[in-house]
C-alpha distance (Angstrom), angle and dihedral (degrees) to the residues before:
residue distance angle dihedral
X1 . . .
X2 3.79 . .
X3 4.46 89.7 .
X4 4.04 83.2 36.2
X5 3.91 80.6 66.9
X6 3.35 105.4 36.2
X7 4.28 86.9 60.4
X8 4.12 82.2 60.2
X9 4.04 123.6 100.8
X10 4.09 92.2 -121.6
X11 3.75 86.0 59.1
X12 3.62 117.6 95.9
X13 3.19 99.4 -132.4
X14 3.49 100.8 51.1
X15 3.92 95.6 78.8
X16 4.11 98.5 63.6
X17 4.05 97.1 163.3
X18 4.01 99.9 131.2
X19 4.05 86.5 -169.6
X20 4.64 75.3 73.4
X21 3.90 113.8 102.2
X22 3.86 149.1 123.2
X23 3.57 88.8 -106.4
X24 3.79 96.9 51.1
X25 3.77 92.5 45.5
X26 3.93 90.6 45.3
X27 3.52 97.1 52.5
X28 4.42 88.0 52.4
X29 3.46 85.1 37.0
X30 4.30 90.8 56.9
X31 4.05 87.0 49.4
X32 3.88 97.2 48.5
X33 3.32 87.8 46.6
X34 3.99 96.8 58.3
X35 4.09 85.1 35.8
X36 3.53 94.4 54.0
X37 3.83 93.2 47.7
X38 3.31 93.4 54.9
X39 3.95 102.5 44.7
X40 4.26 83.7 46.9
X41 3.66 92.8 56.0
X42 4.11 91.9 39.1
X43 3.66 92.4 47.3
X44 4.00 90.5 56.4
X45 3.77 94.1 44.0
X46 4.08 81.9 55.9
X47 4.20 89.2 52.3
X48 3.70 83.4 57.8
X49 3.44 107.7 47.0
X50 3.98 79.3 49.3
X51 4.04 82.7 75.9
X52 3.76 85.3 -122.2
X53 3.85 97.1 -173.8
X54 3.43 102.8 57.8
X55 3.81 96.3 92.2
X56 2.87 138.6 -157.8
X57 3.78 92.8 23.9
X58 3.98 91.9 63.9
X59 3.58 106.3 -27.9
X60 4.55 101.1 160.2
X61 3.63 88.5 176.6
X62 4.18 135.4 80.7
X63 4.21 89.4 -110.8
X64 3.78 97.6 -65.7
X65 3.95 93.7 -69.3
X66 4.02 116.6 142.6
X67 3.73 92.8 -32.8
X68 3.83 97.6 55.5
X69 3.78 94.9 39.1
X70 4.25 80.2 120.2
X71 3.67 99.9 54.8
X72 3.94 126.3 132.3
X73 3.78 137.2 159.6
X74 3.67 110.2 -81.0
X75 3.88 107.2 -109.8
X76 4.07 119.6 -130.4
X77 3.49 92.2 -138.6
X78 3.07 141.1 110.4
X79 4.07 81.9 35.0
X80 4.16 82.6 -142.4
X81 4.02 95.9 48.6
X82 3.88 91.1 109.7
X83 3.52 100.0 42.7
X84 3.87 93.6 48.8
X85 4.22 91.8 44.4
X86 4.01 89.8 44.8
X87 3.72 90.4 42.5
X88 4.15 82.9 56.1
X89 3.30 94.3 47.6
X90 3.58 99.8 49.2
X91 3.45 107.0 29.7
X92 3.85 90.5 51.8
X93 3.61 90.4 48.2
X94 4.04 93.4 59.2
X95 4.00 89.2 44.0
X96 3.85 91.1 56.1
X97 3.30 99.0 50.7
X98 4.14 93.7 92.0
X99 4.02 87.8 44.3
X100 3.77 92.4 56.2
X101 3.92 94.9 37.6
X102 4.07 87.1 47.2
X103 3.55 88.5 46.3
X104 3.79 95.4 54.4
X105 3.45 92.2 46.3
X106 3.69 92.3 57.6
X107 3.71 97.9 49.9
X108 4.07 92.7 37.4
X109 3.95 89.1 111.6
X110 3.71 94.3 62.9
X111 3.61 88.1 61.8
X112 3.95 99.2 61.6
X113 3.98 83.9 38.8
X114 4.06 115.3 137.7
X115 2.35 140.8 -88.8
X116 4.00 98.2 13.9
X117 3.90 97.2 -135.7
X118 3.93 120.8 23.6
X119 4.25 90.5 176.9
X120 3.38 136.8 -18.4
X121 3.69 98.6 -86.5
X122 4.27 86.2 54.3
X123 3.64 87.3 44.2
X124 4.31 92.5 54.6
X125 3.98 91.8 45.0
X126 4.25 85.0 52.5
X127 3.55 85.6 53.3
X128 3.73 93.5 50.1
X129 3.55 92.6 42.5
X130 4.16 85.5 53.9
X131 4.34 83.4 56.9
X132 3.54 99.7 51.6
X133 3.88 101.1 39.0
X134 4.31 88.9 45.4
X135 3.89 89.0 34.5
X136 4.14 96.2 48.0
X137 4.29 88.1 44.1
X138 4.07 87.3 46.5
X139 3.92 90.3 50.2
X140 4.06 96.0 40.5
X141 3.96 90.3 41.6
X142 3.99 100.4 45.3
X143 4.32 86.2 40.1
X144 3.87 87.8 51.3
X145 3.63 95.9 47.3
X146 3.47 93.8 47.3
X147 3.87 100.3 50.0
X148 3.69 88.3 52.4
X149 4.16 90.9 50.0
X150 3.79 96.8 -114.4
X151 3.79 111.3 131.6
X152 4.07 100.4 -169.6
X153 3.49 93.2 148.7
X154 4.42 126.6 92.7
X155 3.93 111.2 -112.2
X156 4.13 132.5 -2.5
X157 3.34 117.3 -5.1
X158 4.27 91.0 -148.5
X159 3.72 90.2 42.9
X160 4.10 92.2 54.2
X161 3.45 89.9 43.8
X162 4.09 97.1 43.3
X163 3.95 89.9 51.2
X164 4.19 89.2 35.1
X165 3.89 92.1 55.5
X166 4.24 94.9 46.2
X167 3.91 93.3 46.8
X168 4.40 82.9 45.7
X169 3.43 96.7 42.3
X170 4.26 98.6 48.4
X171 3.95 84.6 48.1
X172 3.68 86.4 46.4
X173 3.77 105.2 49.2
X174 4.21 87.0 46.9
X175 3.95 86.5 52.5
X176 3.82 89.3 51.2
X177 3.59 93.2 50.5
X178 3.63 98.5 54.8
X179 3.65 103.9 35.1
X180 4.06 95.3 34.1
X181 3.83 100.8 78.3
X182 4.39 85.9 51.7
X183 3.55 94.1 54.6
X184 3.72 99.4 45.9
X185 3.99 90.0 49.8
X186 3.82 89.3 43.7
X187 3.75 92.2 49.9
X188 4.11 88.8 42.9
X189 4.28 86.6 57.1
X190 3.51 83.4 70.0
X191 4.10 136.3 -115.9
X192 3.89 146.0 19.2
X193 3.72 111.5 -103.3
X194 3.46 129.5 72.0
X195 4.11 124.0 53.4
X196 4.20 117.0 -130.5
X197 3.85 118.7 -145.7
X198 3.67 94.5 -105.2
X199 4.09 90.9 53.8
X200 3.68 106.0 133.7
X201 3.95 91.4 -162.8
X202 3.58 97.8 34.0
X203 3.98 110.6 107.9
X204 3.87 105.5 -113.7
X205 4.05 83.2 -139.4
X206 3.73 112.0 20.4
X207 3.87 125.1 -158.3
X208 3.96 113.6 -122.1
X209 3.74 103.1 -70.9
X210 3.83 113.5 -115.9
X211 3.81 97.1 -179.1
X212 3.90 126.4 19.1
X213 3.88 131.4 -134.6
X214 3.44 92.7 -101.7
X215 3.70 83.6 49.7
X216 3.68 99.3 46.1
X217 4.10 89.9 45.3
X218 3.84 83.6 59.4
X219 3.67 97.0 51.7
X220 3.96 86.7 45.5
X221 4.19 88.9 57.5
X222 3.87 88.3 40.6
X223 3.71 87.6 63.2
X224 3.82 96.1 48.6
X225 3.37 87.7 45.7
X226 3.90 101.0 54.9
X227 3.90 85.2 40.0
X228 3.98 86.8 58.8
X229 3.42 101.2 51.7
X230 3.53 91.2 47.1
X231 4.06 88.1 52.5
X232 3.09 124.2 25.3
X233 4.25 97.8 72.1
X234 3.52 91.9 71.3
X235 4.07 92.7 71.6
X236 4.12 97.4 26.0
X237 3.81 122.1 55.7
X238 3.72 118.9 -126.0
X239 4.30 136.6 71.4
X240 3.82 87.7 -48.4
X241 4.54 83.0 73.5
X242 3.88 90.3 71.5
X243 3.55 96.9 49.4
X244 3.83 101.1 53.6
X245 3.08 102.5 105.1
X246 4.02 97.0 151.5
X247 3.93 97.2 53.8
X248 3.57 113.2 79.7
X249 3.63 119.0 -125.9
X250 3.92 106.4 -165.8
X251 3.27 141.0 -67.5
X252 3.81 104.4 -71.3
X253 3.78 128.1 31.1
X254 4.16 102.6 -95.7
X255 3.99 93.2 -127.4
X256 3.54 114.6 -146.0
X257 4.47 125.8 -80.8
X258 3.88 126.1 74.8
X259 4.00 88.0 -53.7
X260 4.09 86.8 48.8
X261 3.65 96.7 119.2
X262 3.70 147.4 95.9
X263 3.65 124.2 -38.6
X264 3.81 125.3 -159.7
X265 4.11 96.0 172.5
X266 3.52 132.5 -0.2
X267 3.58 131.8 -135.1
X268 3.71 94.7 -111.4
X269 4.11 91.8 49.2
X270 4.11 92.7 62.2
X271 3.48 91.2 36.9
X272 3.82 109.6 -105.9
X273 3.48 118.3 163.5
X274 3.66 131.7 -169.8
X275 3.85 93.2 -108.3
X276 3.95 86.4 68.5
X277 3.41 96.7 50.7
X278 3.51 104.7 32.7
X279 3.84 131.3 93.4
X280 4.01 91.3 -53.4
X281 3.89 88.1 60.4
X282 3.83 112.2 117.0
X283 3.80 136.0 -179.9
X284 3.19 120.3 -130.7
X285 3.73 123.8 -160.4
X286 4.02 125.4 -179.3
X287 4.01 140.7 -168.3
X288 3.60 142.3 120.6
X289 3.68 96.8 -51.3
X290 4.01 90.0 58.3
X291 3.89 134.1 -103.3
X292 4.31 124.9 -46.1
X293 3.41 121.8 -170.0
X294 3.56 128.6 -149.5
X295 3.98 146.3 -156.7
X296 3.86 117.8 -150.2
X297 3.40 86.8 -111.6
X298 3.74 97.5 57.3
X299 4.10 80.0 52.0
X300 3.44 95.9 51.9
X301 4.09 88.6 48.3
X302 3.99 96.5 57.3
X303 3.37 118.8 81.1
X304 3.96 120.2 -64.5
X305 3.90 136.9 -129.5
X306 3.59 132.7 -161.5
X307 4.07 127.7 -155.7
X308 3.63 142.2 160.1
X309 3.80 109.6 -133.4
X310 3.93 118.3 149.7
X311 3.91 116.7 -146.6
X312 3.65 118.9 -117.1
X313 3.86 123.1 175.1
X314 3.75 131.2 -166.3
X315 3.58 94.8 -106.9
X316 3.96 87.0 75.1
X317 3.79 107.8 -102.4
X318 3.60 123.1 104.6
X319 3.96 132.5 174.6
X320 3.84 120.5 -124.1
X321 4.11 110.6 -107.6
X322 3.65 110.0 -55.0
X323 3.95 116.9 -165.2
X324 4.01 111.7 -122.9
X325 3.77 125.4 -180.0
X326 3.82 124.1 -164.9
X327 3.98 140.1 111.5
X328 4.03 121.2 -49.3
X329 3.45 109.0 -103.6
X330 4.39 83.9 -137.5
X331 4.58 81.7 58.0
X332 3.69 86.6 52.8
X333 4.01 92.3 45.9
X334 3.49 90.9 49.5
X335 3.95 99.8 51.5
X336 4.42 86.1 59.5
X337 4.02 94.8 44.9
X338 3.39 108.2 -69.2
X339 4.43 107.8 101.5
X340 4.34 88.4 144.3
X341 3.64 132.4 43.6
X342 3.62 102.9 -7.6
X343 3.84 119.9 -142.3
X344 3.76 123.6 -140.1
X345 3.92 125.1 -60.6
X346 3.80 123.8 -132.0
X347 4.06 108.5 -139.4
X348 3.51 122.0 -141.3
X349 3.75 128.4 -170.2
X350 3.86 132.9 -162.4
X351 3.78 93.7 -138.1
X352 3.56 117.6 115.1
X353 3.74 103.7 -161.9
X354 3.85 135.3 55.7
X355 4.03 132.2 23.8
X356 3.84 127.6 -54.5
X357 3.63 100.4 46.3
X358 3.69 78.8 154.9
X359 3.39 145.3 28.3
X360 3.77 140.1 176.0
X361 3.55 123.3 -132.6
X362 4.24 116.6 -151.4
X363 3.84 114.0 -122.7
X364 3.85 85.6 -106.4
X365 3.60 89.6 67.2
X366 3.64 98.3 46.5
X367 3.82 95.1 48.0
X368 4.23 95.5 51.6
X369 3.45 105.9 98.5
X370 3.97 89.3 -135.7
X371 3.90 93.2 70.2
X372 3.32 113.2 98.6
X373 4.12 147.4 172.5
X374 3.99 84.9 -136.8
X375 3.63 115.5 -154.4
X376 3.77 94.8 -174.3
X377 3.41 150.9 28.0
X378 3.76 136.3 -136.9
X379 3.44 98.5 -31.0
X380 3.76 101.0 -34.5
X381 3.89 136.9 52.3
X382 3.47 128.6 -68.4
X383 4.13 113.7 -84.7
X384 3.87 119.6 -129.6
X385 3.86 95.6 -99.1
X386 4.01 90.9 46.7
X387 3.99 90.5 55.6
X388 3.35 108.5 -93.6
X389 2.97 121.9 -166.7
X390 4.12 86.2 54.1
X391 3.45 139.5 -41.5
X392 3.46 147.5 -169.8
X393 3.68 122.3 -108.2
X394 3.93 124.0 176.0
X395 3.73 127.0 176.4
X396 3.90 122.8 -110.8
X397 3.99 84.6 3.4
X398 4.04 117.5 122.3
X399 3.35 113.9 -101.0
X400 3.98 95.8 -109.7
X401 4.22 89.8 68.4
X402 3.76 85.1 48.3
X403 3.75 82.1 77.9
X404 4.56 120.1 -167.3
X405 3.67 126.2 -133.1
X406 3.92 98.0 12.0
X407 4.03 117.9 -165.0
X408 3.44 105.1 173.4
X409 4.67 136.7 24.4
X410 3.38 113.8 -174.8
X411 4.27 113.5 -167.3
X412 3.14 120.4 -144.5
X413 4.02 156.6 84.9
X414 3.88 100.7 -45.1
């Protein structure tokens, strides 16, 4: 019975890795813990850039309450600010992925550990530990699905994930502050190898090692590092763009000419046809001095705007600066009531499938002379897939509020 045991994973003796240790696991443990912070405070930055308090148009949050206590109005500027904190947010996600499985691994005997509750304080921290290890797999999981386009999971993505990363992140910070102050004074004793008797990780009877700590923290880093370089290009310009071949980039290859970039849906996939954007389409724009409709032409006659804004969409891809030309969305706000200190614009889009339909825009946005319904771009008019017949584009603004084929803005207080 006794040997029966002993081949069992709450048995000591069962876990015989000698690469196991409080030093290994403190020194992942340090890295997740400045990974973590970082893709926390990125991911909130990204829930307000989403313009989360303009419900009902796209509201992800419970009103503001206690989880939007942090909220602000997205600023235009820098015109890359979104790409760069997206980038951060998903890049470093993918890289920590072999830190967070490596740390699991290393702590994996604790969770077969009996028996499961020696008091009520033990009992608590178990639970906690339950939080964080479900919470940090539901964050990782739902992020990675969601880069690569693959919605698996029941409801909104950004509401699962805004809930998921609170619940992690409370279990997280009470984790930290009990097991913090024993990995800095284990890391301050000095080096990786070697276990002590009163090692809570170290295998009572470990196998021959085949790789050491130092070994297996190398291998860890290797993994991040490979997952980096095939990453990272899709959000920062440069060599790095050609080897990302993790990061999704769209939907469709971009093709090369002006309109030869990144594609997150096509035409076809929301179900445009050329009937809605063809030479019935009208714009619509509304405010207190009534409705005007426009043809493209009568656009394309008004006076014209240039910028250099690059897309970059939640999913982490993002285009380099692309130049578009079209009418400031603060002209068109002027022309139905609004000639100073535009308000916000409601976005409305002829597509008839898929999420944001419609988007609202915060008066911030509308007033920078960079925002734009763009009726072209770089040089020549929009394609199909980029929105033709118009668009919105808006600097440092995720590329979901830069909303394609828009019908309709509506100005006012939303």
């Amino acid at each position: 019975m006794a040997a029966a045991l002993e081949r069992t994973p709450s048995a000591p003796g069962f876990w015989r890795s000698p690469v196991r240790g409080v030093r290994f696991t403190a020194v992942l443990g340090l890295v997740l813990l400045a990974g973590i912070t970082l893709l926390f405070v990125t991911g909130l930055l990204s829930y307000a850039a989403y313009n989360p308090d303009l419900a009902p148009v796209n509201d992800k949050t419970p009103d503001k309450g206690l989880l939007g206590f942090y909220l602000f109005s997205w600023p235009t500027g820098p015109h890359w600010l979104y790409r760069l904190t997206q980038g951060l947010h998903v890049t470093g996600g993918i890289v920590l992925v072999p830190v967070l499985l490596a740390k699991l691994w290393s702590v994996v005997p604790k969770l077969f550990a009996l028996p499961p509750a020696r008091s009520v304080g033990h009992a608590l921290e178990r639970l906690s530990l339950l939080l964080l290890v479900g919470g940090v797999l539901f964050e990782f999981v739902t992020g990675l699905l969601n880069i690569q386009l693959e919605y698996l999971f029941p409801g909104s993505f950004y509401s699962l994930h805004f809930y998921g990363a609170w619940v992690f992140f409370a279990a997280f910070l009470a984790h930290v502050g009990l097991r913090l102050p024993t990995a800095v004074r284990v890391l301050r004793e000095g080096g990786l190898s070697g276990n002590t008797a009163d090692d809570p990780l170290a295998s009572p009877r470990p196998a021959e090692p085949t790789l050491s700590r130092r070994g297996a923290l190398a291998m860890v880093g290797a993994g991040s590092l490979v997952l980096f370089v095939t990453s990272a290009g899709r959000s920062f310009d440069g060599p790095l763009r050609e080897l990302a071949a993790l990061t999704p980039h769209g939907a469709a290859e971009p093709g090369t000419g002006p309109d030869g970039f990144q594609i997150n849906k096509t035409a076809a996939a929301v179900g445009i046809t050329p009937a809605d954007t063809g030479e019935g389409w009208r714009l619509t724009v509304s405010g207190p001095a009534g409705d005007l409709r426009f043809t493209r032409a009568q656009l394309l006659a008004m006076d014209q705007f240039s910028a250099a804004l690059p897309i970059a969409c939640v999913e982490g891809w993002s285009t380099a600066d692309q130049w578009w030309r079209g009418v400031r969305l603060r002209d068109l706000a002027a022309l139905v009531g609004y000639p100073h200190a535009p308000p916000g614009v409601l976005v409305e889009s002829v597509q008839r499938r898929g999420a944001f339909r419609r988007a609202a825009l915060r008066d911030n946005q509308v007033r920078d002379p960079r925002s734009l319904l763009a009726l072209q771009v770089n040089g020549e008019d929009l394609s199909p897939d980029h929105g033709y017949p118009a668009r919105i584009i808006v600097p440092a603004a995720p590329g979901v509020l830069n909303t394609k084929w828009v019908d309709r803005l509506t100005f006012g207080e939303l």
